[in-house]
C-alpha positions in Angstrom: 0.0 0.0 0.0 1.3 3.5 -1.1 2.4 6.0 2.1 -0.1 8.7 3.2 2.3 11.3 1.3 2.0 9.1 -1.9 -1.6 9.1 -1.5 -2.7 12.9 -0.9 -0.4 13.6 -4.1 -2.2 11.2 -6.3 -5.6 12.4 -4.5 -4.7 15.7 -5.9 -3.9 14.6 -9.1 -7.3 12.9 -8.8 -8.8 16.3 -8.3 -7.0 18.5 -10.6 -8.0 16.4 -13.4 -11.8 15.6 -12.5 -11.5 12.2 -11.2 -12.6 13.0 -8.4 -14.4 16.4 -6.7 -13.1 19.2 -5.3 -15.5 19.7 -2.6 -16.5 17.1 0.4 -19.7 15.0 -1.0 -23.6 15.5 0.7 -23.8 11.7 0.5 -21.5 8.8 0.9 -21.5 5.5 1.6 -19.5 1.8 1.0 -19.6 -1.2 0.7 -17.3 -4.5 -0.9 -15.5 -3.4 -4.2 -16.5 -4.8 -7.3 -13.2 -4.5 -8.9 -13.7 -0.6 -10.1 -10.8 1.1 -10.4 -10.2 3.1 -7.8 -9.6 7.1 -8.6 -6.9 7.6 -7.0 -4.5 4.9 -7.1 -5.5 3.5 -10.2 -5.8 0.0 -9.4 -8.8 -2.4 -9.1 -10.7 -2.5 -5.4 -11.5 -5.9 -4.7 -14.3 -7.4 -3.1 -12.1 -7.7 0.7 -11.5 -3.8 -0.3 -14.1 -1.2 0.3 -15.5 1.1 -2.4 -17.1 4.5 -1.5 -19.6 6.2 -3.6 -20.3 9.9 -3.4 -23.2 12.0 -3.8 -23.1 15.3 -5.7 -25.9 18.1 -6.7 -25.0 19.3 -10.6 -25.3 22.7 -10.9 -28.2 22.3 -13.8 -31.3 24.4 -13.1 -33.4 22.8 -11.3 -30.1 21.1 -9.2 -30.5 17.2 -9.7 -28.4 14.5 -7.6 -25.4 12.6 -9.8 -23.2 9.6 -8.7 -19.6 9.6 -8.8 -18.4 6.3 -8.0 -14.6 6.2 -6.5 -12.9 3.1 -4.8 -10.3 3.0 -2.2 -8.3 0.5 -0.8 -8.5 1.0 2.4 -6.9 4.4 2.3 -8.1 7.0 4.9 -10.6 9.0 3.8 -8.5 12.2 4.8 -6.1 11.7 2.0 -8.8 12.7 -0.3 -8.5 16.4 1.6 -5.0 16.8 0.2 
């Protein structure tokens, strides 16, 4: 598994080029990976790895929800606030 430093630089990497958001989600939640790629590292999330899926508002009027579906492997959260 990549360090923490490793992490936060590929999870800002991840958000300079719209992999993943900018801003903290409304929604999330997890569960077993499906073997997604994960947005940050790049590599498959297995089913013993967890998978997080985050909930957005567009900014379409009238605002309407949208899924963006990012992986980790088992990397804190907090590396995604890089």
């Amino acid at each position: 598994m990549p360090d923490e430093g490793r992490l936060r630089e590929q999870a800002r990497a991840a958000v300079q080029n719209n992999k993943l958001p900018a801003r903290r989600p409304d929604r999330m939640w997890g569960g077993p990976g499906i073997g997604a790629l994960c947005a940050v590292c790049e590599k498959p999330v297995t089913k013993d790895e967890l998978e997080l899926k985050l909930s957005l508002p567009t900014t379409a009027e009238p605002p309407t929800w949208t899924s963006t579906t990012f992986t980790t492997d088992a990397s804190p959260p907090g590396s995604w606030n890089a």
